[in-house]
PQR file with spaces between the fields and no chain letter, atoms N, CA, C, O and H, PARSE charges and radii, in Angstrom:
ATOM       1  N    UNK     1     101.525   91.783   93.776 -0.4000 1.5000
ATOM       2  CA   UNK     1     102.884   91.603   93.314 -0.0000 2.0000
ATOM       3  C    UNK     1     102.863   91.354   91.806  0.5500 1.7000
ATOM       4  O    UNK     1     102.064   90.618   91.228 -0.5500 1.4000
ATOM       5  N    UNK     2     103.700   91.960   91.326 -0.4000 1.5000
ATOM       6  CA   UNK     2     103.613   91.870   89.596 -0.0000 2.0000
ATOM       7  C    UNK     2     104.498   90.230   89.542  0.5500 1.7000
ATOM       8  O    UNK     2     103.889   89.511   88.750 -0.5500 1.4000
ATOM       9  H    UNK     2     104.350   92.559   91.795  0.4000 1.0000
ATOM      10  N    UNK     3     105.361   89.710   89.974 -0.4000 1.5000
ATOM      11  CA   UNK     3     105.735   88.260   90.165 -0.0000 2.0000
ATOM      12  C    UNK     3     106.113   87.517   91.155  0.5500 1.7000
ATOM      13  O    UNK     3     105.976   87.944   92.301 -0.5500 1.4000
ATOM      14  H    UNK     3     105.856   90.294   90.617  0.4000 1.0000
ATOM      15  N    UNK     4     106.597   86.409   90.941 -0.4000 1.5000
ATOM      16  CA   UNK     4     106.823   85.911   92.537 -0.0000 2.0000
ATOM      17  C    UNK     4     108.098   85.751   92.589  0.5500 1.7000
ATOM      18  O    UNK     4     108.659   85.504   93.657 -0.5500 1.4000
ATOM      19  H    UNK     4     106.708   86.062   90.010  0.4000 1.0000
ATOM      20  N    UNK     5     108.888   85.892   91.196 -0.4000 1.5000
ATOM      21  CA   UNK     5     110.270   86.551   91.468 -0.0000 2.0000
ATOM      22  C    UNK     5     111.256   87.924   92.208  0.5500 1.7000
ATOM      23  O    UNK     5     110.976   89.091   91.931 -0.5500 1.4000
ATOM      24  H    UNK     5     108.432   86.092   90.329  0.4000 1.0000
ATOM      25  N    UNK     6     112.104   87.663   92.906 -0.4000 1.5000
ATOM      26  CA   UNK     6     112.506   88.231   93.456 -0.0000 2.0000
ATOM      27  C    UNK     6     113.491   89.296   92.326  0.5500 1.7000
ATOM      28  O    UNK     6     114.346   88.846   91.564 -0.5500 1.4000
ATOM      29  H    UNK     6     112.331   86.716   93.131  0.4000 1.0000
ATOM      30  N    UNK     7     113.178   90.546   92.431 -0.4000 1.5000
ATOM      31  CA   UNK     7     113.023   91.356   94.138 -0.0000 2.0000
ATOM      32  C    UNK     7     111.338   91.478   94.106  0.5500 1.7000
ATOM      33  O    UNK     7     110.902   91.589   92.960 -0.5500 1.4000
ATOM      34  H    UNK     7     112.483   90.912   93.050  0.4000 1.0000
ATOM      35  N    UNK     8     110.589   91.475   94.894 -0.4000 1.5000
ATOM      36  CA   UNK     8     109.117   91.560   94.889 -0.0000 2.0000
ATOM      37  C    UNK     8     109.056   92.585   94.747  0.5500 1.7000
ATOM      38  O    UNK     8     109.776   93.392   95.335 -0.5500 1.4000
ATOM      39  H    UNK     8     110.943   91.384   95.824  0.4000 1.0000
ATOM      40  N    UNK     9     108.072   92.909   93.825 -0.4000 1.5000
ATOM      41  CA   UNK     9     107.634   94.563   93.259 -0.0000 2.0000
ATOM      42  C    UNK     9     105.833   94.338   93.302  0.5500 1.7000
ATOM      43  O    UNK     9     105.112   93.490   92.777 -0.5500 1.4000
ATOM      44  H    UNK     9     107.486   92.254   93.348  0.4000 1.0000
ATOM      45  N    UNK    10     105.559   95.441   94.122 -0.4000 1.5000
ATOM      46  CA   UNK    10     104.203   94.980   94.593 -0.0000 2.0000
ATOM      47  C    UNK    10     103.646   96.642   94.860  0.5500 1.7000
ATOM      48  O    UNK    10     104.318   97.611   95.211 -0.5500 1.4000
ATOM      49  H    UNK    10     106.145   96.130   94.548  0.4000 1.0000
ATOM      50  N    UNK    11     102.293   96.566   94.576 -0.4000 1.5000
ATOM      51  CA   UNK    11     101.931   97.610   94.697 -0.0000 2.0000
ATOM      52  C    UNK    11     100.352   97.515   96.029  0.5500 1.7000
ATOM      53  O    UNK    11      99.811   96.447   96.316 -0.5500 1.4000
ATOM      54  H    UNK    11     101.747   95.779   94.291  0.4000 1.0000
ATOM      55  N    UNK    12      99.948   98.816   96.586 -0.4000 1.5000
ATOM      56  CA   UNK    12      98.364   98.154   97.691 -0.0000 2.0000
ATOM      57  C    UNK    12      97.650   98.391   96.698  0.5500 1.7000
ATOM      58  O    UNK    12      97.879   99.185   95.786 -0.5500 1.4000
ATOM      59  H    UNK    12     100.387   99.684   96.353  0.4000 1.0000
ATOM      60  N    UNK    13      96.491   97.504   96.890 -0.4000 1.5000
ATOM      61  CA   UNK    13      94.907   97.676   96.016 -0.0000 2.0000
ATOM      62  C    UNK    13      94.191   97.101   97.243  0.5500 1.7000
ATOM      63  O    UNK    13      94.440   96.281   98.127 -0.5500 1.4000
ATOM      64  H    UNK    13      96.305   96.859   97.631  0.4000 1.0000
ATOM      65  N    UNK    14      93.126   97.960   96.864 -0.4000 1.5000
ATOM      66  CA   UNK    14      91.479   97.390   97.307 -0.0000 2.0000
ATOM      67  C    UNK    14      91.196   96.921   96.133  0.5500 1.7000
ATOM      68  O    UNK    14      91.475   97.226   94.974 -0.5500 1.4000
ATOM      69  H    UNK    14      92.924   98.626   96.145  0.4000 1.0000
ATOM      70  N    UNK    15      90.241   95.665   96.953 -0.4000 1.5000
ATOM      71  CA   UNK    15      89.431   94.748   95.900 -0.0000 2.0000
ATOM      72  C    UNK    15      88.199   95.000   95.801  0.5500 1.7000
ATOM      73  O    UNK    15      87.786   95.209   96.942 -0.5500 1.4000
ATOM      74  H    UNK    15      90.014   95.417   97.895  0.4000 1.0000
ATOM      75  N    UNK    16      87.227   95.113   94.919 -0.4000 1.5000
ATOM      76  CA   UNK    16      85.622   95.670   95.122 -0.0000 2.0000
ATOM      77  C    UNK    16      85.312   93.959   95.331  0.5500 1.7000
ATOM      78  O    UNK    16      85.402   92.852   94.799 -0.5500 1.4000
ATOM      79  H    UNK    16      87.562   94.943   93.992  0.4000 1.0000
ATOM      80  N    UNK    17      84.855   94.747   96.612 -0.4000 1.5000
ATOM      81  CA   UNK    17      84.267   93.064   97.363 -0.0000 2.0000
ATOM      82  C    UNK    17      82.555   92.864   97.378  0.5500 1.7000
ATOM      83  O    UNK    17      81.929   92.312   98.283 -0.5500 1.4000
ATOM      84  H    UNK    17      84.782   95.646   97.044  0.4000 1.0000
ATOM      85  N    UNK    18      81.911   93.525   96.005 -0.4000 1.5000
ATOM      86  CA   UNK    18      80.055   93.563   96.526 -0.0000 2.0000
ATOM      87  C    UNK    18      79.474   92.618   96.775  0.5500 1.7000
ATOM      88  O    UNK    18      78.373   92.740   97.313 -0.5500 1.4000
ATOM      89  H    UNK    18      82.419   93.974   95.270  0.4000 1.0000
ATOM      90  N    UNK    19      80.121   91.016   96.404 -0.4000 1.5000
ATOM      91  CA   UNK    19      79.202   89.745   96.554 -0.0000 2.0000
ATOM      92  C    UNK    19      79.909   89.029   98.021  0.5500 1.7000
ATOM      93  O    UNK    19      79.821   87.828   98.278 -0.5500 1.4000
ATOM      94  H    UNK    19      81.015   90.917   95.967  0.4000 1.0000
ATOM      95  N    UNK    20      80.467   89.837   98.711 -0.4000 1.5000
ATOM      96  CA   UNK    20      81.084   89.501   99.647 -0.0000 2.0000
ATOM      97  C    UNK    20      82.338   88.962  100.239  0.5500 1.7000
ATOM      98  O    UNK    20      83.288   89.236   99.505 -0.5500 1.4000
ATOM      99  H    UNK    20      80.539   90.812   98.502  0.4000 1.0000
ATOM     100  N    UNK    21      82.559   88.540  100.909 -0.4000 1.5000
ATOM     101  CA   UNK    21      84.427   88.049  101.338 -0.0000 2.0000
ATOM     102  C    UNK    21      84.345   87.040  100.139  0.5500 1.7000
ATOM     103  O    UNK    21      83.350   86.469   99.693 -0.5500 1.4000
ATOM     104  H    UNK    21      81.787   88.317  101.505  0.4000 1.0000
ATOM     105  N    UNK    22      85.862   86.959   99.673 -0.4000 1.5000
ATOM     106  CA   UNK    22      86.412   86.066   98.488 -0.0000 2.0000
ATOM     107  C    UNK    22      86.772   84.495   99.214  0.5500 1.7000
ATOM     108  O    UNK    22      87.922   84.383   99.639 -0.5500 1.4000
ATOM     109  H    UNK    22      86.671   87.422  100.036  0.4000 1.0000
ATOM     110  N    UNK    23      86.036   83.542   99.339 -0.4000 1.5000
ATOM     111  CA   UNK    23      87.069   82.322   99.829 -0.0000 2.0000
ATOM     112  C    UNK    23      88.022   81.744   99.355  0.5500 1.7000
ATOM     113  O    UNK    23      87.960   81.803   98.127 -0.5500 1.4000
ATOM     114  H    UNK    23      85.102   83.634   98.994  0.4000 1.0000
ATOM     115  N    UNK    24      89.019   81.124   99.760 -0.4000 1.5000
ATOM     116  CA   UNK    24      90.042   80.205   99.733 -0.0000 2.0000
ATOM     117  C    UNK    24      89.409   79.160   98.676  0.5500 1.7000
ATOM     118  O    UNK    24      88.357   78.539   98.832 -0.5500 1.4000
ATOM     119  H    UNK    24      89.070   81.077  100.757  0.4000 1.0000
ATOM     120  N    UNK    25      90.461   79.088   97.334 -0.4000 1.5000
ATOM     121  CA   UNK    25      89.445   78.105   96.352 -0.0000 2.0000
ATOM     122  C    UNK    25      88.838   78.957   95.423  0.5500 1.7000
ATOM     123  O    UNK    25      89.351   78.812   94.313 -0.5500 1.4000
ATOM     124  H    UNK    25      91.315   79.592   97.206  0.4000 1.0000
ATOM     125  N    UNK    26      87.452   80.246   95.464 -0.4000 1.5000
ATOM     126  CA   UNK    26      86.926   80.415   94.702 -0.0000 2.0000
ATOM     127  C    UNK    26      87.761   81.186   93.670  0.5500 1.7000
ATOM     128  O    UNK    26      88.796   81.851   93.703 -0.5500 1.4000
ATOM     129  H    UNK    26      87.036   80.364   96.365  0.4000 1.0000
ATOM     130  N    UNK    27      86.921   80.835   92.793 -0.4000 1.5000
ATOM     131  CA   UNK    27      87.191   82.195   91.221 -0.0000 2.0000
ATOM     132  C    UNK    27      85.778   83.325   91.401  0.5500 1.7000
ATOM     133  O    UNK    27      84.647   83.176   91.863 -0.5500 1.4000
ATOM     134  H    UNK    27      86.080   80.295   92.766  0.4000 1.0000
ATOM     135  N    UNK    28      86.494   84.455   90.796 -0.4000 1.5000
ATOM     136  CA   UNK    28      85.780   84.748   91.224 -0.0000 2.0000
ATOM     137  C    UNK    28      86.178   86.806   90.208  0.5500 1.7000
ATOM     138  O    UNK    28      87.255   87.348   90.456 -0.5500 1.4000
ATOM     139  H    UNK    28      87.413   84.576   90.421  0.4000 1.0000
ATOM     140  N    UNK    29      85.296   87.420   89.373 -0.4000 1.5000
ATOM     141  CA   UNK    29      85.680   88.749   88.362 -0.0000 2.0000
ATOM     142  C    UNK    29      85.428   89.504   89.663  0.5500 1.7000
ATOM     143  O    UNK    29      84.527   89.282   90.472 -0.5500 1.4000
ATOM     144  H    UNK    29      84.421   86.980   89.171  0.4000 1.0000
ATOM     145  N    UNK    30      86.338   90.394   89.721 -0.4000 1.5000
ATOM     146  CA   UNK    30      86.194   91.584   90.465 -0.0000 2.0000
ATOM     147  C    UNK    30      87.384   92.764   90.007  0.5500 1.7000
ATOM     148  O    UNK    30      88.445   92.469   89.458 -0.5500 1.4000
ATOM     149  H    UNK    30      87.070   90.575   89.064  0.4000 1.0000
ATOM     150  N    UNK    31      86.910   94.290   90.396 -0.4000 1.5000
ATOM     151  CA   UNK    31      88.252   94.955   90.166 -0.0000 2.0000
ATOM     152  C    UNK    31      89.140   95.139   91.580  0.5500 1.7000
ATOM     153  O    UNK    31      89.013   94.610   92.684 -0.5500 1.4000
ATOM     154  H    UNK    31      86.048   94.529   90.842  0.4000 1.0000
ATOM     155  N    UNK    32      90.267   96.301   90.965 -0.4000 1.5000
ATOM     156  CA   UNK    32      91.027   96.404   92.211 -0.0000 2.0000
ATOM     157  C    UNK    32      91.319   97.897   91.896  0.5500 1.7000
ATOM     158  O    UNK    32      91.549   98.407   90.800 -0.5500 1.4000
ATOM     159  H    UNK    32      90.370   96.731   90.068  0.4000 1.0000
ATOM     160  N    UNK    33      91.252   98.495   93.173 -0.4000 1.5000
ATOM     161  CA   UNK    33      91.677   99.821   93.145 -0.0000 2.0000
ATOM     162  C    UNK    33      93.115   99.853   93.473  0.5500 1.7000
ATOM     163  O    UNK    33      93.670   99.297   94.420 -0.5500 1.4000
ATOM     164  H    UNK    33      91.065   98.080   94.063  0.4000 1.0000
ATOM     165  N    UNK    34      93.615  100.557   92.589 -0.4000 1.5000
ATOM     166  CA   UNK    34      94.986  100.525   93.097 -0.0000 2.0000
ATOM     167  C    UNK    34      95.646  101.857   93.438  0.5500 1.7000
ATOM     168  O    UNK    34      95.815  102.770   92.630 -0.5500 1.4000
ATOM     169  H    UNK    34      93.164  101.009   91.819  0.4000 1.0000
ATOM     170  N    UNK    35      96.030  101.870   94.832 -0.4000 1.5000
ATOM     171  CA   UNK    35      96.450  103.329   95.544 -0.0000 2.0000
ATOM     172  C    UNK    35      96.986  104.409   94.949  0.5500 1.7000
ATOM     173  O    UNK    35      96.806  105.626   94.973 -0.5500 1.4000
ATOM     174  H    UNK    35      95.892  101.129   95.488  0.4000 1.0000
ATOM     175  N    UNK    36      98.141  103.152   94.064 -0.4000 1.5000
ATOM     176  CA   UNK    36      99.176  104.119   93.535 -0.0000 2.0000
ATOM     177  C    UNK    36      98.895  103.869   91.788  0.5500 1.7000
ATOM     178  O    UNK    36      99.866  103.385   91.205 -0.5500 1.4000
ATOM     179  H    UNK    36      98.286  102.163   94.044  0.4000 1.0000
ATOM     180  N    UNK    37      97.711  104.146   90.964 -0.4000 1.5000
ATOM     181  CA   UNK    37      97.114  103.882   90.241 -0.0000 2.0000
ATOM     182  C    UNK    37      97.706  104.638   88.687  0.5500 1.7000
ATOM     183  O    UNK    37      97.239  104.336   87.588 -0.5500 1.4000
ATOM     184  H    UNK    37      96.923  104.540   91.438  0.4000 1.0000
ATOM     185  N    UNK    38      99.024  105.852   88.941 -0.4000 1.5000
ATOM     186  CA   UNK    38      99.464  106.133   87.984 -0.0000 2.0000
ATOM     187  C    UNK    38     100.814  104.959   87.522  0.5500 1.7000
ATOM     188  O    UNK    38     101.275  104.742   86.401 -0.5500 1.4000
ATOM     189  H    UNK    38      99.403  106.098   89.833  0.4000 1.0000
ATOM     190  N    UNK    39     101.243  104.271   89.035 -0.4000 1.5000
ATOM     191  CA   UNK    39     101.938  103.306   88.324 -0.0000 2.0000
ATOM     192  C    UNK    39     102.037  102.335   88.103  0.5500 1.7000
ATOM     193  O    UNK    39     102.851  101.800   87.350 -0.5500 1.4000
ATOM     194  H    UNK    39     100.869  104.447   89.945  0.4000 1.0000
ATOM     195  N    UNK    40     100.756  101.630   89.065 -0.4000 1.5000
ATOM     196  CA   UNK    40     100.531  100.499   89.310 -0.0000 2.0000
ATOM     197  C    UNK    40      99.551   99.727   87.738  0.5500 1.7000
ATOM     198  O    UNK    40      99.789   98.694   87.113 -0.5500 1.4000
ATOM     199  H    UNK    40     100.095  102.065   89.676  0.4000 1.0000
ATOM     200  N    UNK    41      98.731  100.504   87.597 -0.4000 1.5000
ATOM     201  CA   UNK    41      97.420  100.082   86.311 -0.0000 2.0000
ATOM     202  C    UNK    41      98.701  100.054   85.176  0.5500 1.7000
ATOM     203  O    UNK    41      98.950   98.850   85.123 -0.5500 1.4000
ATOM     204  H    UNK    41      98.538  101.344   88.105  0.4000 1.0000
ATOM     205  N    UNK    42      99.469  100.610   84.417 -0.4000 1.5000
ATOM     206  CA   UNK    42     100.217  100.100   83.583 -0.0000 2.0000
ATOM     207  C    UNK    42     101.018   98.820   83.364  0.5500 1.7000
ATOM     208  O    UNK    42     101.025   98.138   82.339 -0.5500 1.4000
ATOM     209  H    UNK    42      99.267  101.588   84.460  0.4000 1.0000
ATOM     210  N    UNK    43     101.504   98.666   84.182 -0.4000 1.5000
ATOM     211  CA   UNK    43     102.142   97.708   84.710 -0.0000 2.0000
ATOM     212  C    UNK    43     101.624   96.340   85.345  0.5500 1.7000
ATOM     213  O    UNK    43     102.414   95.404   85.472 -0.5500 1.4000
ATOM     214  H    UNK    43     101.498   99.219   85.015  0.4000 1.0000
ATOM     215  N    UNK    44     100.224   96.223   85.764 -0.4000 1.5000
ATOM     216  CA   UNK    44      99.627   95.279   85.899 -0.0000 2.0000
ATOM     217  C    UNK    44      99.278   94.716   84.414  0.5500 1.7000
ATOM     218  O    UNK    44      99.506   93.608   83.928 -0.5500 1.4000
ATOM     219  H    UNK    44      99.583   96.983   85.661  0.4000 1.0000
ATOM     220  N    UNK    45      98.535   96.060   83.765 -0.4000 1.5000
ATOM     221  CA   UNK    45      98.276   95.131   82.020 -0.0000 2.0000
ATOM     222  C    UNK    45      99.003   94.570   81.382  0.5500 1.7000
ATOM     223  O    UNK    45      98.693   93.528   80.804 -0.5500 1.4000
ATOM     224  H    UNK    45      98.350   96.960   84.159  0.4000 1.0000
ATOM     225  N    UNK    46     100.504   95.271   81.297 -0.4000 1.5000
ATOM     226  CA   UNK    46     101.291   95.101   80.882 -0.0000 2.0000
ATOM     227  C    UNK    46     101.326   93.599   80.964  0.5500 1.7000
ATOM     228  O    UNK    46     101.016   92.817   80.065 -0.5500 1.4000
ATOM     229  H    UNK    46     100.755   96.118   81.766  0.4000 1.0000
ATOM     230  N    UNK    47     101.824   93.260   82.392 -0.4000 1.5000
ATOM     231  CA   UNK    47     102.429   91.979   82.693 -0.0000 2.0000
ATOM     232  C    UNK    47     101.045   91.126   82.485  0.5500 1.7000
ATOM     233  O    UNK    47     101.421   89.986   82.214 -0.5500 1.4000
ATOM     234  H    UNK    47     102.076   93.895   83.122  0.4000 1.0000
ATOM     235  N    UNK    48      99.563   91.166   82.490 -0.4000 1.5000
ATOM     236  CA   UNK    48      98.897   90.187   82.075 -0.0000 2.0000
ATOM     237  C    UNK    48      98.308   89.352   83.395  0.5500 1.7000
ATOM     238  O    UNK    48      97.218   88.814   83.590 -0.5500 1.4000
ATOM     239  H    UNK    48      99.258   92.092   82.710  0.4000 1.0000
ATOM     240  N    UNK    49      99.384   89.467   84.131 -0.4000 1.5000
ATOM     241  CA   UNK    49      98.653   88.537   85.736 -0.0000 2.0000
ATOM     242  C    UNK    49      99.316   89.357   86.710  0.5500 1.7000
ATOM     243  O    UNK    49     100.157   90.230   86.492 -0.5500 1.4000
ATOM     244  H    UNK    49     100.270   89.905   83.972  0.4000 1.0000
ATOM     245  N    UNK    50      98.770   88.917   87.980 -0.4000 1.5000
ATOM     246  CA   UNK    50      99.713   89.382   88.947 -0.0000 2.0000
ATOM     247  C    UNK    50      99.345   88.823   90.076  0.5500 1.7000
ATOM     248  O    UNK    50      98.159   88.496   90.131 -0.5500 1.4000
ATOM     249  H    UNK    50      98.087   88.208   88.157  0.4000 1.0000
ATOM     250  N    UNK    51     100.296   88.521   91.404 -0.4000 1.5000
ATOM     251  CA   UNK    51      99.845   87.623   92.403 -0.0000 2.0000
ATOM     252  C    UNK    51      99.268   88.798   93.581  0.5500 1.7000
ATOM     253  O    UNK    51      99.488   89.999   93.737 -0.5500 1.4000
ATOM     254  H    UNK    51     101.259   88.786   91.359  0.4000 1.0000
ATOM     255  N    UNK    52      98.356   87.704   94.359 -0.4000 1.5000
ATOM     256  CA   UNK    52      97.912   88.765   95.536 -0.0000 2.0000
ATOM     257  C    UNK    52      98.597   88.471   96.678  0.5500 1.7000
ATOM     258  O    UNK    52      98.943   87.323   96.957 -0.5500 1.4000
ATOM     259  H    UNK    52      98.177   86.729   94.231  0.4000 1.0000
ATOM     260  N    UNK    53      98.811   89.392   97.336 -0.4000 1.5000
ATOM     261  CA   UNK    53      99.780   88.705   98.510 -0.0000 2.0000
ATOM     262  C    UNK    53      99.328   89.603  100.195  0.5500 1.7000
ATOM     263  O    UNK    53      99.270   90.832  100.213 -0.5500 1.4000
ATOM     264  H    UNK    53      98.529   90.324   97.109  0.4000 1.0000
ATOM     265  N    UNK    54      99.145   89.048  101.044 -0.4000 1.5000
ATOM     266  CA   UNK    54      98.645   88.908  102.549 -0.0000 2.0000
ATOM     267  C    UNK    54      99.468   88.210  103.463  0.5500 1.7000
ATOM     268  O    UNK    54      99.264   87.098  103.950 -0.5500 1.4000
ATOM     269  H    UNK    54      99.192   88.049  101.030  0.4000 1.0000
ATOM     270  N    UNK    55     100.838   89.314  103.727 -0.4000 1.5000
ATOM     271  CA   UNK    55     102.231   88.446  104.599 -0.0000 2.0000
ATOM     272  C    UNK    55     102.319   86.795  103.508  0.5500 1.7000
ATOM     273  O    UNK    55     102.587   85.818  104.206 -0.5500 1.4000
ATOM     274  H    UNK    55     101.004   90.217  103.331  0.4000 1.0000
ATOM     275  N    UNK    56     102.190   86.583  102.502 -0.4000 1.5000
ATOM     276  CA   UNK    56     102.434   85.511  101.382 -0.0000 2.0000
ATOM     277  C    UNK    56     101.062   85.842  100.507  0.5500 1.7000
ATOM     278  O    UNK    56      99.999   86.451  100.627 -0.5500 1.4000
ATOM     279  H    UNK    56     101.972   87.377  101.935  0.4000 1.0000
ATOM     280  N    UNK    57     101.890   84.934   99.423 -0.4000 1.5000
ATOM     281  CA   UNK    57     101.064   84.799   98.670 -0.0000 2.0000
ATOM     282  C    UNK    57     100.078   83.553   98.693  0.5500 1.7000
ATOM     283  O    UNK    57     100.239   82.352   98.910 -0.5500 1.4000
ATOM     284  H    UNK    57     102.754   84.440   99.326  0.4000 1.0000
ATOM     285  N    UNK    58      98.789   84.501   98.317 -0.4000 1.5000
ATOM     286  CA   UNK    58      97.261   84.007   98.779 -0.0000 2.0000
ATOM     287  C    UNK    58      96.290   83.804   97.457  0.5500 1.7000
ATOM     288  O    UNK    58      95.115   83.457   97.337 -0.5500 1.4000
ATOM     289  H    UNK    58      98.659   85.476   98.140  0.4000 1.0000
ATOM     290  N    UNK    59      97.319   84.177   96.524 -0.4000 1.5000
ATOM     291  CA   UNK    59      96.265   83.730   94.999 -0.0000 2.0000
ATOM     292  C    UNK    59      96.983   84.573   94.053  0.5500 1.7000
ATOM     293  O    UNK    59      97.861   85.398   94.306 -0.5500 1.4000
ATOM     294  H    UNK    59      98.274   84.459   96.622  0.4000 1.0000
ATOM     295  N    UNK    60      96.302   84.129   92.509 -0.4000 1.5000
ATOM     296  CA   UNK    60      96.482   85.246   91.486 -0.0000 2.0000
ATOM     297  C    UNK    60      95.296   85.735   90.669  0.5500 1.7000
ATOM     298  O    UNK    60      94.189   85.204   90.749 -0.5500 1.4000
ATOM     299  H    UNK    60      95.588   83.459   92.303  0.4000 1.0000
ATOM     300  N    UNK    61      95.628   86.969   89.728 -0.4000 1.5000
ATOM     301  CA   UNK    61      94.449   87.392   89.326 -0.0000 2.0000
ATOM     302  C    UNK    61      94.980   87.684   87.855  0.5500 1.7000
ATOM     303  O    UNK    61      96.149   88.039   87.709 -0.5500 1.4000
ATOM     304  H    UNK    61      96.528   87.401   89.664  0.4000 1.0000
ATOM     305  N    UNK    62      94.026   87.520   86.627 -0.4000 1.5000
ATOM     306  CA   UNK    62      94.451   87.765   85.898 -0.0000 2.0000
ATOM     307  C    UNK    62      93.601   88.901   85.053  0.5500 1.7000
ATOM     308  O    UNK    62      92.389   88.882   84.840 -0.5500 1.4000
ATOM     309  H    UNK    62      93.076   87.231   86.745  0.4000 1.0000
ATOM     310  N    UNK    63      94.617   89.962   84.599 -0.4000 1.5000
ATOM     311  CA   UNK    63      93.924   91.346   83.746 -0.0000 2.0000
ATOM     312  C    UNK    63      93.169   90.849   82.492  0.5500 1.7000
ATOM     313  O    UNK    63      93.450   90.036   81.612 -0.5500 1.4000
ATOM     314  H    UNK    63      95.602   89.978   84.772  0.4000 1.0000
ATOM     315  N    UNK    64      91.853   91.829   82.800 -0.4000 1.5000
ATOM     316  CA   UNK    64      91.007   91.800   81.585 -0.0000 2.0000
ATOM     317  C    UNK    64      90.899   93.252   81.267  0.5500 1.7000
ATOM     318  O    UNK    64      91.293   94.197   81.951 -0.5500 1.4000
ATOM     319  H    UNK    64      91.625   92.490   83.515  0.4000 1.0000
ATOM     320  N    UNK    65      90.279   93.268   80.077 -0.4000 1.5000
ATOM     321  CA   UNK    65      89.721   94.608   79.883 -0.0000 2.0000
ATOM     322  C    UNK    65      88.253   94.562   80.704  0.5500 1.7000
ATOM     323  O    UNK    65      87.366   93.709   80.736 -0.5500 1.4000
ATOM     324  H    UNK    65      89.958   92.501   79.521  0.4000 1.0000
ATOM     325  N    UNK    66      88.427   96.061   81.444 -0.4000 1.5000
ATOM     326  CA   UNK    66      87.059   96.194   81.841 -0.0000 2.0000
ATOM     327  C    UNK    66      86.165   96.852   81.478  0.5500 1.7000
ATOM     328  O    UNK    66      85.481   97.504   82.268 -0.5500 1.4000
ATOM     329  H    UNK    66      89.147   96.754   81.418  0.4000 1.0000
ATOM     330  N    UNK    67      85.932   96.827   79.971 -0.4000 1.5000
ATOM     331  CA   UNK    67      84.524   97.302   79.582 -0.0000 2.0000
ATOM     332  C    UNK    67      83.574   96.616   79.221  0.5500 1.7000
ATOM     333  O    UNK    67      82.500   97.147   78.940 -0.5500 1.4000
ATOM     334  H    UNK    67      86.487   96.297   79.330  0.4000 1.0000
């Protein structure tokens, strides 16, 4: 979800999970694939953070550059 303001505008991603399931609590750099990646990747940088959400929201993540 780009906020937790309403109207929710949210896009699907996979998360690259190689060090394994993420727990409840941790931090933790990873990317995200995002399905819809011509509109979603702009718009995530843009806004700087964005929440993850699983029937609610379950954390946030914040954009870096990934090189």
């Amino acid at each position: 979800m780009l906020s937790k303001a309403e109207p929710l505008v949210g896009y699907d991603a996979l998360p690259f999970l190689d060090d394994g399931d993420l727990l409840p609590g941790e931090n933790r750099r990873l990317g995200f694939y995002f399905l819809s990646h011509e509109d979603a990747v702009p718009l995530m940088r843009e806004a700087g953070r964005f929440y993850l959400w699983e029937g609610g929201f379950i954390g946030e993540a914040t954009v870096i550059d990934g090189s």
